[in-house]
LOZA-49925 format. One record per residue: residue number from 1; residue in one letter; x, y, z of N, C-alpha, C in turn. Coordinates in Angstrom, 1 decimal. Layout:
# LOZA-49925
R  resi  resn    n.px    n.py    n.pz   ca.px   ca.py   ca.pz    c.px    c.py    c.pz
R   NUM     A       X       Y       Z       X       Y       Z       X       Y       Z
...
***
This chain:
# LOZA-49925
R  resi  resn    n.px    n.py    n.pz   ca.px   ca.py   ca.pz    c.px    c.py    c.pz
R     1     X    -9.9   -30.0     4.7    -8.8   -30.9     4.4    -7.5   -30.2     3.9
R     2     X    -6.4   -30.3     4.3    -5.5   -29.5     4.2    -4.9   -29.7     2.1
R     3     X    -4.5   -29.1     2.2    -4.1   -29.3     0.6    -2.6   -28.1     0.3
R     4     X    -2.0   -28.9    -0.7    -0.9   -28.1    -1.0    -1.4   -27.3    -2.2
R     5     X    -1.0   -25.7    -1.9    -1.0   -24.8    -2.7     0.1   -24.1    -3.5
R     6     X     1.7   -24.0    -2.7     2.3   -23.1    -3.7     4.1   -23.7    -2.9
R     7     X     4.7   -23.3    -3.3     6.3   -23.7    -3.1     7.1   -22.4    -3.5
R     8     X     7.6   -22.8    -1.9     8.7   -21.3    -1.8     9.8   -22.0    -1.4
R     9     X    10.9   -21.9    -2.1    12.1   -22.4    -1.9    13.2   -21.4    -1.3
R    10     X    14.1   -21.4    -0.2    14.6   -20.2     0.8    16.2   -21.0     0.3
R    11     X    17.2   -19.6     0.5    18.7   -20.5    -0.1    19.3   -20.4     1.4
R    12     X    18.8   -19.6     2.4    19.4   -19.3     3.5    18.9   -19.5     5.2
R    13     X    18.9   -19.5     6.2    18.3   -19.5     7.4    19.6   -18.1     8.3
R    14     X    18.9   -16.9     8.0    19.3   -16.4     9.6    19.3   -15.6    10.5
R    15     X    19.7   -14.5    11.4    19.3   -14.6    12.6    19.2   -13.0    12.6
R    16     X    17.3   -12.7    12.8    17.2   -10.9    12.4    18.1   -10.1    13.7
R    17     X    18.5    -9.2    13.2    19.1    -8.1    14.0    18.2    -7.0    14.4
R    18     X    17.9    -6.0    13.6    17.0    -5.3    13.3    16.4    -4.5    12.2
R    19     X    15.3    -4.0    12.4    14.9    -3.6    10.9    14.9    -1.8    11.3
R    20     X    15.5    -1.5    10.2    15.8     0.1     9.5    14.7     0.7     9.4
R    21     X    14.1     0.2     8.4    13.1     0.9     7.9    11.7    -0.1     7.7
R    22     X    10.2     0.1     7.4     9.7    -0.6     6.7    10.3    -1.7     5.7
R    23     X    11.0    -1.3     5.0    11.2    -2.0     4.1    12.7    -2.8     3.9
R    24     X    13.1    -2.3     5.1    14.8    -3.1     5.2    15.6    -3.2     6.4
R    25     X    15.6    -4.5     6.6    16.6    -5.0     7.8    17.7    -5.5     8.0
R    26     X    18.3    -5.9     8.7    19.6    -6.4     9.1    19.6    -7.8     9.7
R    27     X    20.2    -8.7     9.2    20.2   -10.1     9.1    21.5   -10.5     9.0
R    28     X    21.7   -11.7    10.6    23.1   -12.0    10.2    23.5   -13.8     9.4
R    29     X    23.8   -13.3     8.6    23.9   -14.7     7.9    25.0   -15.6     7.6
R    30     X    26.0   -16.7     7.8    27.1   -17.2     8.1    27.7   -16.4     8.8
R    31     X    27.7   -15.7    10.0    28.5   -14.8    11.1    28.4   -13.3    10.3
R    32     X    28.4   -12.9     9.5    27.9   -11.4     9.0    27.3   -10.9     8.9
R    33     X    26.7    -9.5     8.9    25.7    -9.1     9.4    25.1    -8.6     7.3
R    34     X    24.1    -8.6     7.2    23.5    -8.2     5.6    22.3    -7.2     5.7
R    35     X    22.3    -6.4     4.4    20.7    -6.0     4.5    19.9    -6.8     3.8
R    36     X    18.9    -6.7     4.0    17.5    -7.7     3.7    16.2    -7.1     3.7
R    37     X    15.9    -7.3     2.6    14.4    -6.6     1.9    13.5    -7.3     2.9
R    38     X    12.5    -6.1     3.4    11.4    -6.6     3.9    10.2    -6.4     3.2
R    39     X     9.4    -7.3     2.8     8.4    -7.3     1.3     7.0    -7.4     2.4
R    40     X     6.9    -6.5     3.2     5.4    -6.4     4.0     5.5    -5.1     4.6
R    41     X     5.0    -4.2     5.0     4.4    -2.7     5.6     4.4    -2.8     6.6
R    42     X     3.7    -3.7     6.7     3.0    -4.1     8.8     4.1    -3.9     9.5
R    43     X     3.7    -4.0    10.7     4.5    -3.9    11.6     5.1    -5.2    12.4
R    44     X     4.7    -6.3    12.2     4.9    -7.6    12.1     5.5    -7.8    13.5
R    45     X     4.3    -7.6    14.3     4.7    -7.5    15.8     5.4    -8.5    16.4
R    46     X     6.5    -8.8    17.2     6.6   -10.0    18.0     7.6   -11.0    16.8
R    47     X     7.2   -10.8    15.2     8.1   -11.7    14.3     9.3   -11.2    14.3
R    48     X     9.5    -9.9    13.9    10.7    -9.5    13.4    11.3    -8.7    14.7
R    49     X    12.0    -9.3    15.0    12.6    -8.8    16.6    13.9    -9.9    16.8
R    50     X    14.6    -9.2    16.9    16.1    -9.1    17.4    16.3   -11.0    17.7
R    51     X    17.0   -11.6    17.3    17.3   -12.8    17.5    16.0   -14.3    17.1
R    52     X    15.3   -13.6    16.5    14.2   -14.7    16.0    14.9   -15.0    14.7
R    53     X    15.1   -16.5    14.2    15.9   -17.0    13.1    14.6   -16.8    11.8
R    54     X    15.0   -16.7    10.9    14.4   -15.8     9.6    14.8   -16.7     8.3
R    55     X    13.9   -17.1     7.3    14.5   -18.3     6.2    14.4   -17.2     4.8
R    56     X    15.3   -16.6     4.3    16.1   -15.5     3.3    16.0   -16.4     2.2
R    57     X    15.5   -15.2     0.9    15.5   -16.1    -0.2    17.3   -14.8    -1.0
R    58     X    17.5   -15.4    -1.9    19.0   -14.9    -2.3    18.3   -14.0    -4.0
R    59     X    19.0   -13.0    -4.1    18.6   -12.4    -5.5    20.2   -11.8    -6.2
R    60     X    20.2   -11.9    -7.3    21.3   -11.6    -7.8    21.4   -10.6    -8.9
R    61     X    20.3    -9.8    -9.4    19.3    -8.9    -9.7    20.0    -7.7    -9.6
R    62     X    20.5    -6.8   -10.3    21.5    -5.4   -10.3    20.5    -4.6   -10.2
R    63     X    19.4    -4.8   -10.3    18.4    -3.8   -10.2    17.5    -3.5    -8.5
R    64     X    18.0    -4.6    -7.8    18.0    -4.9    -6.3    19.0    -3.9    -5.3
R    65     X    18.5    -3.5    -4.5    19.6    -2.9    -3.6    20.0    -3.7    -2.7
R    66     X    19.4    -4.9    -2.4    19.5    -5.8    -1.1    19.3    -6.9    -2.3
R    67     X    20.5    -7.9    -2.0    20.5    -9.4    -2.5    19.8   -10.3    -1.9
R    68     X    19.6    -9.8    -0.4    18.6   -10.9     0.3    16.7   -10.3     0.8
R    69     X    16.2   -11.5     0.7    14.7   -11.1     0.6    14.2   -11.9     2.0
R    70     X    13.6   -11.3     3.0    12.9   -11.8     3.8    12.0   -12.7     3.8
R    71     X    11.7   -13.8     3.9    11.1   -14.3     3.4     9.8   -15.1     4.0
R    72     X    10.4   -15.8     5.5     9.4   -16.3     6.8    10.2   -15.7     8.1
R    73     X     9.6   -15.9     9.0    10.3   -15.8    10.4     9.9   -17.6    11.3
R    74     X    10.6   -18.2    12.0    10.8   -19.6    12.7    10.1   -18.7    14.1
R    75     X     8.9   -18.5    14.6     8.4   -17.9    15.6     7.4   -19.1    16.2
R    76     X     8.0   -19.4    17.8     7.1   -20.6    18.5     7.7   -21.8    18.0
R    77     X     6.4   -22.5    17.5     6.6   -23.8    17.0     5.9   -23.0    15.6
R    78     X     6.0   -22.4    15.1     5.5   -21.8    13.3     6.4   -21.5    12.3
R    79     X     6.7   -21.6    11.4     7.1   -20.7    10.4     6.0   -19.9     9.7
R    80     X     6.0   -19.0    10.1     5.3   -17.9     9.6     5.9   -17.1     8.4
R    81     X     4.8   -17.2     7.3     5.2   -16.8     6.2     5.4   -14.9     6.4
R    82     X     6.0   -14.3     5.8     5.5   -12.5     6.1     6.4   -12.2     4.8
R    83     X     6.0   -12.7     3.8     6.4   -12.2     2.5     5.4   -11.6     1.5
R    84     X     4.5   -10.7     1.3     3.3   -10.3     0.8     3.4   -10.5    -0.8
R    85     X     4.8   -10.6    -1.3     4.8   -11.2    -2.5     4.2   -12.1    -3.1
R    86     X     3.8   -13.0    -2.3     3.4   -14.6    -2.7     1.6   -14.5    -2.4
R    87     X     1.1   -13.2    -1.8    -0.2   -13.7    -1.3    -1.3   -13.6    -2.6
R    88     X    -0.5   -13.3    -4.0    -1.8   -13.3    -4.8    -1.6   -14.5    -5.9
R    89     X    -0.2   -15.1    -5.5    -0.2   -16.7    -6.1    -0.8   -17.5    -5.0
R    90     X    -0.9   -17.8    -3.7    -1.8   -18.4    -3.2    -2.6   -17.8    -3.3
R    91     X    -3.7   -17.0    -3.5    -5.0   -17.1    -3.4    -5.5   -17.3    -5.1
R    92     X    -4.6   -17.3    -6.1    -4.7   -17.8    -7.4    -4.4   -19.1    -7.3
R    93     X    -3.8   -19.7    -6.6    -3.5   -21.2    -6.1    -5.6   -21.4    -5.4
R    94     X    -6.2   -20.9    -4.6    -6.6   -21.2    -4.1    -8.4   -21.2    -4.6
R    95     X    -8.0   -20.1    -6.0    -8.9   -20.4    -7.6    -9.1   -21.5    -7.6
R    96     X    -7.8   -21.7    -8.2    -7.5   -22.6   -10.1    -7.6   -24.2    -9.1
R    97     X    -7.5   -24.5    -7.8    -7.6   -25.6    -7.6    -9.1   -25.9    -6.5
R    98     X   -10.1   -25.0    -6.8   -11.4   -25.0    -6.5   -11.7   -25.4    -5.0
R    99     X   -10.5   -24.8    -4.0   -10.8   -24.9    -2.8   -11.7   -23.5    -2.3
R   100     X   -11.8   -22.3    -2.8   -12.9   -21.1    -3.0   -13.5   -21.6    -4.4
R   101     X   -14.8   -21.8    -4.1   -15.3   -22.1    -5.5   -16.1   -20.5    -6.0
R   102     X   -16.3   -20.6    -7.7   -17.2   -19.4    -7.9   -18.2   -20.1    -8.6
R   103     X   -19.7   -20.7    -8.3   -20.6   -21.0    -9.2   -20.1   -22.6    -9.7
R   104     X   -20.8   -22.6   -10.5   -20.6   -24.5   -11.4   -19.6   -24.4   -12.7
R   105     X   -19.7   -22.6   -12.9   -19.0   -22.6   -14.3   -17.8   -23.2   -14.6
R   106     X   -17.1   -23.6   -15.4   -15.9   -24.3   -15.6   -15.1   -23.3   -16.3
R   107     X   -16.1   -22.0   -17.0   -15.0   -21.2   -18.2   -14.7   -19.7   -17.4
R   108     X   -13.7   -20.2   -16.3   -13.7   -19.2   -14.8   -12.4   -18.6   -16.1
R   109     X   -12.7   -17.0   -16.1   -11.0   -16.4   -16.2   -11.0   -15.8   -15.4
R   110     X    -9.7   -15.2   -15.4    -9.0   -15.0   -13.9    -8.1   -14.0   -14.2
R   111     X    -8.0   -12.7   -14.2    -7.3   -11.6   -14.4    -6.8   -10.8   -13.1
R   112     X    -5.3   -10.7   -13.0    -5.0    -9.6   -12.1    -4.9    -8.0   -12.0
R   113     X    -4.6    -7.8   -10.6    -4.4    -6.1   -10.5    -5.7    -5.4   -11.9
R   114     X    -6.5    -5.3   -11.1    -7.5    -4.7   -12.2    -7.9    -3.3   -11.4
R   115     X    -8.3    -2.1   -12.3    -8.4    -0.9   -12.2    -9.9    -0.8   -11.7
R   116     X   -10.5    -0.4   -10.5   -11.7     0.3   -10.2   -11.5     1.1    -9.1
R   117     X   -12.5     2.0   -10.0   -12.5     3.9    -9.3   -11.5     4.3    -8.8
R   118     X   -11.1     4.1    -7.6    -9.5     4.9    -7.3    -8.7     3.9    -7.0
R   119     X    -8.9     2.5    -7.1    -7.8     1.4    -6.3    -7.8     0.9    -7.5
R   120     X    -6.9    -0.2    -6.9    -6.5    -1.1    -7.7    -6.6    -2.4    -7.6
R   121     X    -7.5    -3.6    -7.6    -7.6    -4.5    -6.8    -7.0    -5.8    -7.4
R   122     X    -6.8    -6.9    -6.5    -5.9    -8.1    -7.0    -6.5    -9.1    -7.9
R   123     X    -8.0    -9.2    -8.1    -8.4   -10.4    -9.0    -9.7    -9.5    -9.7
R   124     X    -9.9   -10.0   -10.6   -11.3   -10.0   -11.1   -11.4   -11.6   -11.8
R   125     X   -12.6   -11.8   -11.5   -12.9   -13.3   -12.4   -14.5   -12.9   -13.0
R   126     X   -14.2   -13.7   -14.0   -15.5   -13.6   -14.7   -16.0   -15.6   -15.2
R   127     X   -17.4   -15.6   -15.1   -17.6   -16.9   -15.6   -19.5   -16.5   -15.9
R   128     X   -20.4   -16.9   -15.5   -22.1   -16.1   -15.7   -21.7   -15.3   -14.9
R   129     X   -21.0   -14.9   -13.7   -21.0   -13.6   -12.9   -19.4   -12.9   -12.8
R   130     X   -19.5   -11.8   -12.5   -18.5   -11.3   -12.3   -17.8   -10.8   -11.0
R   131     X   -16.8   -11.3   -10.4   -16.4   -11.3    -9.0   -14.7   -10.1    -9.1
R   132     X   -15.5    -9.8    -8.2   -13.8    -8.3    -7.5   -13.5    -9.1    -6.2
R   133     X   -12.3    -9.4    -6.1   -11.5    -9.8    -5.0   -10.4    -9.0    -4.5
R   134     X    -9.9    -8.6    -3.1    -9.2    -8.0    -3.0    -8.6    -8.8    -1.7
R   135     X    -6.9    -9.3    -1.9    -6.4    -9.8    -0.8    -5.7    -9.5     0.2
R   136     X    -5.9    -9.8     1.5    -5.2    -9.3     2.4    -4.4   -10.8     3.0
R   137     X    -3.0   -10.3     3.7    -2.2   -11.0     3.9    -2.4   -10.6     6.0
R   138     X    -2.7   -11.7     7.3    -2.9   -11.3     8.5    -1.5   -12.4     9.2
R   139     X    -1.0   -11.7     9.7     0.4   -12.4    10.8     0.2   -12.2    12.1
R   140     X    -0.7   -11.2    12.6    -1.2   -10.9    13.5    -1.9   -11.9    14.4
R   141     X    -1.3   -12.4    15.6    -2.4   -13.7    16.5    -2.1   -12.9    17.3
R   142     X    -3.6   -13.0    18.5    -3.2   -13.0    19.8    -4.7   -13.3    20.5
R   143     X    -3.9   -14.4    21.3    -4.8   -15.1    22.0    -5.7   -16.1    21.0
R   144     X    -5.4   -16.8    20.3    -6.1   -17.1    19.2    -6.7   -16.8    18.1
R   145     X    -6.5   -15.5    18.4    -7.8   -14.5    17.5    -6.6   -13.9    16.2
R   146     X    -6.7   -14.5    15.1    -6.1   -13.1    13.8    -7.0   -12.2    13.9
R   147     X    -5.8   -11.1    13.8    -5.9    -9.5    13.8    -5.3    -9.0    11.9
R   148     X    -6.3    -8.4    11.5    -5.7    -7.8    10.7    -6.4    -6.1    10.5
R   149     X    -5.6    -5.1    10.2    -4.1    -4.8    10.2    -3.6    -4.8    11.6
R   150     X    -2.1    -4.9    11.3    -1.3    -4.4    12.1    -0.8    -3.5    12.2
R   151     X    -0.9    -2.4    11.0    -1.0    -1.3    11.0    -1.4    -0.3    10.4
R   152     X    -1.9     0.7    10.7    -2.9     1.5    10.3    -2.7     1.6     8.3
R   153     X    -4.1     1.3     8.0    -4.2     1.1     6.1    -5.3     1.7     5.5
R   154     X    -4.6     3.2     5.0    -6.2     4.1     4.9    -6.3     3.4     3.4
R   155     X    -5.6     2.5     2.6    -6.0     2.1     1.6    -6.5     0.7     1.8
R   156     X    -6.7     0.2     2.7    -7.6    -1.2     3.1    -8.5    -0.6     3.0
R   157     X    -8.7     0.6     4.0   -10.3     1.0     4.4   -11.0     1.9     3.7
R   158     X   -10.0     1.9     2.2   -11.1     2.5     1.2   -11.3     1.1     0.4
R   159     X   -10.7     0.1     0.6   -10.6    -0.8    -0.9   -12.1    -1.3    -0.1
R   160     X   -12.5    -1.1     1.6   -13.7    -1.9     1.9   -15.2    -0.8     1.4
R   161     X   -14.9     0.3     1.2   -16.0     1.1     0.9   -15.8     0.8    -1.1
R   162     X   -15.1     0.8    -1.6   -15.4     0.9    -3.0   -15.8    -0.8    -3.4
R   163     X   -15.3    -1.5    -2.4   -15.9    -2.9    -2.7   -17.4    -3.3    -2.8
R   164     X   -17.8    -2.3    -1.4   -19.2    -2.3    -1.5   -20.3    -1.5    -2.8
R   165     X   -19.1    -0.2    -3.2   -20.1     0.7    -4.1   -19.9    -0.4    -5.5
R   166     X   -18.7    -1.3    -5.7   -18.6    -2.2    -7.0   -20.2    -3.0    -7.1
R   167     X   -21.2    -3.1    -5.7   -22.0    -4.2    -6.3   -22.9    -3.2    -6.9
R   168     X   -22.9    -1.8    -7.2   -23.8    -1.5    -8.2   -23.2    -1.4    -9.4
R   169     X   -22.2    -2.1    -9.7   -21.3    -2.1   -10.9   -21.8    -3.6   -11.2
R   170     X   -22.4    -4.4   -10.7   -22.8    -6.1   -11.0   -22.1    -6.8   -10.8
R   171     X   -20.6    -6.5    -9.7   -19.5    -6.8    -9.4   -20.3    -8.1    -8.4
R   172     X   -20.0    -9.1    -7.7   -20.1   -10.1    -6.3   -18.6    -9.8    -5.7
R   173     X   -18.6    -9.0    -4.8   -17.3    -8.9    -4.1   -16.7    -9.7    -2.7
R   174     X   -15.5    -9.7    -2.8   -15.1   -10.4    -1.8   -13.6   -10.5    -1.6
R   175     X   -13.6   -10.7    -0.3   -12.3    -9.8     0.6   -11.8   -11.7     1.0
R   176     X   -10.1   -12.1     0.5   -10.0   -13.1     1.2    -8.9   -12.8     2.2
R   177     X    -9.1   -13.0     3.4    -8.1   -12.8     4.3    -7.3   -14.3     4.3
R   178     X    -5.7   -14.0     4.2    -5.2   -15.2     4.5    -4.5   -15.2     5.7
R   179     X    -4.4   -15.9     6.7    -4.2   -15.7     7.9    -3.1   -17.1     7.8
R   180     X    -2.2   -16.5     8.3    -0.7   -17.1     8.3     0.0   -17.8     9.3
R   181     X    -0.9   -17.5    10.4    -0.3   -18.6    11.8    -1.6   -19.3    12.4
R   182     X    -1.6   -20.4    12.9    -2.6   -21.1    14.0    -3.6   -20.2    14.1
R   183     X    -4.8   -19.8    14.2    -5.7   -19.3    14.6    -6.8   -19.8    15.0
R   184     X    -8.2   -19.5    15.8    -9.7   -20.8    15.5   -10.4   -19.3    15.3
R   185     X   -10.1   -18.1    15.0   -10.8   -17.0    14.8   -10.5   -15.8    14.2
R   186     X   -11.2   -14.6    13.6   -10.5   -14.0    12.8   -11.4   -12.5    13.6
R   187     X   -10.9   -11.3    13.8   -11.4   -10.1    13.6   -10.8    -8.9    13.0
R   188     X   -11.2    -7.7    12.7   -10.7    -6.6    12.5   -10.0    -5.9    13.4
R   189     X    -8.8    -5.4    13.4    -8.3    -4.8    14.6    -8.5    -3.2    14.9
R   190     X    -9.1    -3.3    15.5   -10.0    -2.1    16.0    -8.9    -1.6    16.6
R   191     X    -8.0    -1.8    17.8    -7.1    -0.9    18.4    -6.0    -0.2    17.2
R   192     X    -6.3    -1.0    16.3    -4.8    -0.5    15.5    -5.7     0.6    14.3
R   193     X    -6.8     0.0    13.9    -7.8     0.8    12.8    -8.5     0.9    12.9
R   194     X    -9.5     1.7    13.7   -10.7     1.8    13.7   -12.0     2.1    12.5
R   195     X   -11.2     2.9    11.6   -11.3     3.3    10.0   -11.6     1.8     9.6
R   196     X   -10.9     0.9     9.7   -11.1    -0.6     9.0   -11.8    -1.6     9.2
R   197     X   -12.0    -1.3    11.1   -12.9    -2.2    11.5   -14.3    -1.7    11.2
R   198     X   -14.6    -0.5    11.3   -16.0    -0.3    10.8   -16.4    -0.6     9.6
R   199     X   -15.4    -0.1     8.3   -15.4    -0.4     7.4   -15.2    -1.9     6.7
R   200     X   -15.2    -2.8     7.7   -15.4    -4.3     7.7   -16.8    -4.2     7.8
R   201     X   -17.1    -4.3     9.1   -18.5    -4.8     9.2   -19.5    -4.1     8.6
R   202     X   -19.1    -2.7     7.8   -20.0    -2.0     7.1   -20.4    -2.9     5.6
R   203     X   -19.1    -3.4     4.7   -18.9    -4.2     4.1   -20.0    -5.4     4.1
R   204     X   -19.6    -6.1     5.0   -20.2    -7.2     5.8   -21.8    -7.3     5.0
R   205     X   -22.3    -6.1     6.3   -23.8    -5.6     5.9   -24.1    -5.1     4.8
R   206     X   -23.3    -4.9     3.6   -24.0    -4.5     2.6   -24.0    -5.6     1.5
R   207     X   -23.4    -7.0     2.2   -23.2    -7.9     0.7   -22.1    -8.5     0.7
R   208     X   -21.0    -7.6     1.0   -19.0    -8.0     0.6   -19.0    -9.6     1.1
R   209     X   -18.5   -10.7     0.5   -18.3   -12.0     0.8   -16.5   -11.6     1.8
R   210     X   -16.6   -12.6     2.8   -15.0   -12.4     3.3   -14.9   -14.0     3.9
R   211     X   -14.0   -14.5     2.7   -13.0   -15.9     3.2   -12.0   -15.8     4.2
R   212     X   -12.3   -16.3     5.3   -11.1   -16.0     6.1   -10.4   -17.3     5.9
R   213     X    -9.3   -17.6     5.9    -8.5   -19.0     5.1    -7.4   -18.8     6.1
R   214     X    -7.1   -20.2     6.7    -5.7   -20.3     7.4    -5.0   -21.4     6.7
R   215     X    -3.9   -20.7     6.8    -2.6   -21.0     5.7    -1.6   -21.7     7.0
R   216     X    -1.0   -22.8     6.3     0.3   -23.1     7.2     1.9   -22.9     6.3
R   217     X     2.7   -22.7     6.7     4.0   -22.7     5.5     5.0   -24.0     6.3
R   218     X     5.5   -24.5     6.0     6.3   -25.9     6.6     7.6   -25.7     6.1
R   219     X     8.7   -24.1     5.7     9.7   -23.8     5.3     9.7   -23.8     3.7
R   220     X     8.8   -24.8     3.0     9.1   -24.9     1.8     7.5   -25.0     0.2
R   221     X     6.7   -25.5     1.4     5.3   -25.5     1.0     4.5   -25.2     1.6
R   222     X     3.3   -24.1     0.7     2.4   -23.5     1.8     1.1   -24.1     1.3
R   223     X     0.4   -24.7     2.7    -0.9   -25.5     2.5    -2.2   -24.8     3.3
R   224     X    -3.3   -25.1     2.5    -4.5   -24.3     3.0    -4.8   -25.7     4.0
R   225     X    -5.2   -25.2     4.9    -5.6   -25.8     6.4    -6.7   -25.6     6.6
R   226     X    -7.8   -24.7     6.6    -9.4   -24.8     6.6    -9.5   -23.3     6.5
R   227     X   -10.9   -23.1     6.2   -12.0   -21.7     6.7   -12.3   -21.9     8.1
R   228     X   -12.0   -20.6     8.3   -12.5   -20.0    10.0   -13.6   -19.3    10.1
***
């Protein structure tokens, strides 16, 4: 059942030019061309490309080098979220309103960015058991199928091997992928990481729980739409 989880409000709509670097592009916005924070690594195939219109949040922040923040891309009939900022308030959204349940407990806490062995991972919860979560953010479709990564992540494909050594720590671990466009299926992208796709299924077989969750964004609210 689809349900509303989190609210992104955008001050601008406009039209990518191209991107610099990982982490900053060119956007023309009322007829001028701006730089613009790109808040994702990937390579965000097919979204960020030259004349696809793009919904910019505004920052006023002296501590910012770029006033404007990337925020979705208008791709097909989608707005596709590609803002990695927001992926650990939806899946904290997707806690605290018991659409991923943990157990019957009610006295769930819920702590971020927590320290094990060499990573750093996005949730830990505790209630009679203790759960390690680590989230991944997928933009990647093709042909139906989400793909994640889109690009090569030697720190994905350690967070899947220390996820698995966590269950001799009494950890219950689990990987949620949030998959950000239409999909009816989810895999590991083997052409882009082969490091990650084994280290999936290796996961898999030893225990690791993996939510695959498809997310819709409608420019202003992002709603969980089902498990795949």
């Amino acid at each position: 059942m689809k349900k509303q989880l989190f609210e992104i409000i955008t001050d601008f709509e406009g039209t990518f030019i191209e991107r610099l670097n990982k982490f900053l592009g060119v956007v023309e916005v009322n007829g001028k061309s701006v730089l613009a924070h790109i808040h994702d690594p990937g390579r965000l195939e097919g979204l960020l490309e030259r004349g696809n219109k793009v919904l910019l949040k505004k920052f006023s922040s002296l501590k910012r080098k770029t006033e404007f923040e990337v925020i979705a891309v208008k791709f097909e009939e989608e707005i596709v979220l590609v803002n990695s900022r927001y992926h650990n308030d939806i899946a904290e959204s997707l806690i605290r309103k018991g659409i991923v349940k943990f157990g019957e407990s009610k006295n769930l806490t819920i702590r971020r960015e927590i320290k094990f062995l060499n990573s750093r991972f996005d949730f830990l919860l505790k209630n009679d058991k203790k759960y390690l979560i680590e989230v991944k953010g997928c933009v990647l479709v093709k042909d139906g199928v989400a793909l994640f990564p889109d690009a090569p992540t030697k720190r994905g494909a350690r967070h899947l091997i220390e996820l698995v050594e966590s269950l001799n720590y009494g950890f219950n671990p689990l990987i949620f992928i949030l998959i950000m466009r239409n999909a009816t299926e989810f895999k590991p992208n083997e052409s882009i990481d082969k490091d990650f796709s084994k280290n999936y299924f290796y996961a898999i077989s030893k225990g690791v729980e993996v939510k695959k969750i498809l997310l819709s964004f409608e420019g202003e609210k992002v709603y969980f739409e089902k498990f795949i």
